[in-house]
Wavefront OBJ file of the C-alpha trace (Angstrom):
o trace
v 45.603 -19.888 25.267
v 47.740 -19.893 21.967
v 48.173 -22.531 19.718
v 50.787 -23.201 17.349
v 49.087 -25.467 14.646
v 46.162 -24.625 12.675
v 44.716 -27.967 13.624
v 43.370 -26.917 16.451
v 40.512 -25.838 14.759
v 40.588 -21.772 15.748
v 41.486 -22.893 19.530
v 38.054 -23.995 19.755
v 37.798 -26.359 22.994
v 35.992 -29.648 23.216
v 32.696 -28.606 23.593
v 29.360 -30.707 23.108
v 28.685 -28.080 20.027
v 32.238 -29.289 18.413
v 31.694 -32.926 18.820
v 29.037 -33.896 16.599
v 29.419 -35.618 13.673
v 30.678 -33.992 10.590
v 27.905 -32.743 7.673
v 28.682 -35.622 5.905
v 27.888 -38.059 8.504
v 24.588 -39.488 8.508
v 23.052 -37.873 11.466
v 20.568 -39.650 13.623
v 16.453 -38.332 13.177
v 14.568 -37.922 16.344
v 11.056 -39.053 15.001
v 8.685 -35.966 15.547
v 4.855 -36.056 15.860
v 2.770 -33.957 13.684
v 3.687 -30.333 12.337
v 0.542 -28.060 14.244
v 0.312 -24.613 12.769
v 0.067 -21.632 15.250
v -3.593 -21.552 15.325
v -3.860 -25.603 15.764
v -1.443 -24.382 19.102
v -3.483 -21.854 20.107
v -6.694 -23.837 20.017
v -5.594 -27.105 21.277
v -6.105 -26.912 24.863
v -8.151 -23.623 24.757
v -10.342 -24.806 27.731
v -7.524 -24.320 29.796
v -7.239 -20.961 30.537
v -3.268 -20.721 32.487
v -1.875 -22.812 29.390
v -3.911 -20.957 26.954
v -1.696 -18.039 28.605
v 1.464 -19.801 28.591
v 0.811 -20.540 25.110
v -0.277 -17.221 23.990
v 3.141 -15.793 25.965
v 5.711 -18.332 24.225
v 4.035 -17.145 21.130
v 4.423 -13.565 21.362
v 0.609 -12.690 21.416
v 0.329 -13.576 17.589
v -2.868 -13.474 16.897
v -4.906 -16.867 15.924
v -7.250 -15.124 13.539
v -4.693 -13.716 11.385
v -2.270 -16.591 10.977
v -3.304 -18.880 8.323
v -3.817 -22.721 9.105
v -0.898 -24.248 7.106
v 2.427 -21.950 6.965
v 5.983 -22.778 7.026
v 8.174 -20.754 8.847
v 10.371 -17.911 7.744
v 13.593 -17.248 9.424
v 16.186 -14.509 7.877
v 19.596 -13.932 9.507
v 19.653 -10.360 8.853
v 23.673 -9.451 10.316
v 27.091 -10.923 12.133
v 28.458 -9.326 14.916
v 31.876 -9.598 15.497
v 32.682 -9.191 19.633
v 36.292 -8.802 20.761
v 37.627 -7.128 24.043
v 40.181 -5.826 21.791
v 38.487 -3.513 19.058
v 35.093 -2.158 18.812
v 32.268 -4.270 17.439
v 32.506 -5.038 14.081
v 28.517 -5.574 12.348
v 28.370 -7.531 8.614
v 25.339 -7.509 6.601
v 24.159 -11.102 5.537
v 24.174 -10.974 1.662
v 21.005 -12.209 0.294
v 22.607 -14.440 -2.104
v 24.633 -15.806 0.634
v 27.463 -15.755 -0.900
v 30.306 -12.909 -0.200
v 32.302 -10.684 -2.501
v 36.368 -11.452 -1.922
v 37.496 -11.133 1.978
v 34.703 -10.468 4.549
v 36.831 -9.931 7.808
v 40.050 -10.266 9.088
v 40.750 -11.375 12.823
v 44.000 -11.373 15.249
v 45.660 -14.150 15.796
v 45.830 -15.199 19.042
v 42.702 -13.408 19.828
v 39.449 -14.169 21.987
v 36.244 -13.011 20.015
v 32.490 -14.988 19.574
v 30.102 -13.671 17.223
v 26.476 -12.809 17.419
v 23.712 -13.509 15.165
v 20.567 -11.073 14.369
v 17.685 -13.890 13.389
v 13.935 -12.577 12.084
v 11.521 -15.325 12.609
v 8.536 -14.998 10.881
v 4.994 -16.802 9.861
v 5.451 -19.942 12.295
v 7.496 -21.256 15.220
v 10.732 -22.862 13.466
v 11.767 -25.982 15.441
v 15.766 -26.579 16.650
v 17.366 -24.130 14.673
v 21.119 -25.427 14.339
v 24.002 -23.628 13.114
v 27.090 -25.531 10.954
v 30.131 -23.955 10.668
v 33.005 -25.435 8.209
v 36.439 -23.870 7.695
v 38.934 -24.863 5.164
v 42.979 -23.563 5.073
v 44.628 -24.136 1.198
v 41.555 -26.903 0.454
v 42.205 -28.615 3.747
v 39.426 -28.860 6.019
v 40.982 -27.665 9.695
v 37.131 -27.150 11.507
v 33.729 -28.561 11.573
v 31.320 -27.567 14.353
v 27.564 -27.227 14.878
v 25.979 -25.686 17.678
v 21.662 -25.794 18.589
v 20.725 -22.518 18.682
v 16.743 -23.596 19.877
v 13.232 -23.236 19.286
v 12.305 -20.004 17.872
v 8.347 -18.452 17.703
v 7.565 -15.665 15.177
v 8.126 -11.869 16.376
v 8.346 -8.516 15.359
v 11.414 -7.623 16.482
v 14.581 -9.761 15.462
v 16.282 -12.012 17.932
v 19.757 -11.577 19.158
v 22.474 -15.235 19.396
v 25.288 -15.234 20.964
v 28.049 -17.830 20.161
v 30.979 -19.278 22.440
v 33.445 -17.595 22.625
v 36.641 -18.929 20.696
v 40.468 -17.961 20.327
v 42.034 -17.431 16.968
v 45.150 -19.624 16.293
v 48.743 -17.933 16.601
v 52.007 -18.513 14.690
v 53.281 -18.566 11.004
v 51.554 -21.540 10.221
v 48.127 -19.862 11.422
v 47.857 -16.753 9.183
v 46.617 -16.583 5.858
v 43.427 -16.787 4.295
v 40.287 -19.338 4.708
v 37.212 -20.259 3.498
v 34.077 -20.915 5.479
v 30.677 -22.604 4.710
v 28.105 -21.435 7.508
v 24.337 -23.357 7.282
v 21.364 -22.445 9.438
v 19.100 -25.301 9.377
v 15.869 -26.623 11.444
v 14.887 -30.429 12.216
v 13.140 -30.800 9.031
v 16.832 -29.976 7.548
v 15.305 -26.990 5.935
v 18.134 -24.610 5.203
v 17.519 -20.709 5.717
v 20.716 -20.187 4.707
v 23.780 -21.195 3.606
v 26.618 -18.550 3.465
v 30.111 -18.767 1.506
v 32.403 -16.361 2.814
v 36.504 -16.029 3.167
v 37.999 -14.133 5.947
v 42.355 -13.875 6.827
v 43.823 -14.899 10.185
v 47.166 -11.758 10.592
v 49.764 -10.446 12.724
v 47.134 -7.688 13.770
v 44.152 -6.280 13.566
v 43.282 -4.315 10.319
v 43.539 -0.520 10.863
v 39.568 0.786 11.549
l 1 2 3 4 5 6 7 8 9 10 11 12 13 14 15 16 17 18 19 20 21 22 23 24 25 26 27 28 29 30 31 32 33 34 35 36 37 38 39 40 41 42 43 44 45 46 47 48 49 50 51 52 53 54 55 56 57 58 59 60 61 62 63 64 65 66 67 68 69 70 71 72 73 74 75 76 77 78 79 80 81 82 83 84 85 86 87 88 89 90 91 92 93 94 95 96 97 98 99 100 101 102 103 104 105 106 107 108 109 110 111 112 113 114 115 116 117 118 119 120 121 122 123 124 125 126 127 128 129 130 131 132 133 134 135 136 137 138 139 140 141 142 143 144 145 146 147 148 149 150 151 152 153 154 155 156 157 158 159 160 161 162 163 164 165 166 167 168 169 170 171 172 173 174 175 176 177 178 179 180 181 182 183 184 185 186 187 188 189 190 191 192 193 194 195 196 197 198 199 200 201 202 203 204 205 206 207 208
């Protein structure tokens, strides 16, 4: 569905993801027990041999011996898909510094597209990982969302997040250029990352 008026956020629909508070709202703590390494996991319980295997499952087969007793997690977002039924995929590389050199992408407007996320966990399990998404039009914040993304344990191989899909706005007002402030964080607000980008809302797609 179109929209006129930039203020509908992107066409994003009421969702539960879109109607949390904003970041600068306090936000409510759930009160979590102790922080157990992977080995303290793997050896609680170890009498019990089918939740030793569940464990040992949900944790990828990392191997107790080689994980040290105390270590924080480490979780990279390594790319950004872009998925529309319109154009091929379009893949961007997260910069390390987070922060983007002049305009990153340009989308339709009045376009369906959701993005996906490449995530590396690595070290130890990384508890509700949450993304925050802010956009602003001419210094005017027009959309703040957030979205739990889960529970993540450590693996080789990277894992794959795939967001709702959303509709550009459409009309004059709509096109033009906008900033964005993306943060990945985990419930001990630890931030992986926080990226600074600027991408343009147009007529049409850019030529490929």
């Amino acid at each position: 569905m179109e929209k006129d008026d930039v203020s509908d956020s992107e066409g994003r629909q009421p969702s539960e993801s879109s109607c949390y508070a904003t970041e600068d709202e306090e936000e409510a703590r759930i009160q979590l027990g102790p922080k157990m390494s992977i080995r303290q996991h793997l050896e609680k319980d170890k009498d019990d041999e089918s939740l030793r295997r569940w464990k040992e499952q949900l944790l990828g087969g990392v191997d107790a011996s080689a994980v040290e007793e105390v270590q924080e997690p480490d979780v990279k977002i390594l790319s950004l898909t872009i998925l529309t039924p319109e154009r091929s995929d379009l893949v961007l590389d997260i910069p390390e510094s987070g922060n983007t050199n002049g305009l990153w992408f340009t989308l339709k407007e009045g376009s369906k597209y959701h993005l996906r996320f490449s995530i590396k966990v690595s070290n130890d399990i990384v508890c509700g990982l949450r993304y925050t998404n802010t956009v602003w039009k001419t210094g005017i914040k027009v959309d703040s969302s957030k979205e739990m993304l889960g529970t993540f344990s450590p693996q080789a191989e990277p894992y794959t997040h795939e967001m709702p899909e959303e509709t550009t706005p459409s009309g004059y007002f709509a096109r033009g250029s906008y900033t964005a402030k993306t943060k990945f964080i985990d419930d001990d607000n630890k931030c992986y990352l926080e990226l600074n980008y600027t991408f343009d809302i147009q007529k049409d797609w850019p030529s490929q």
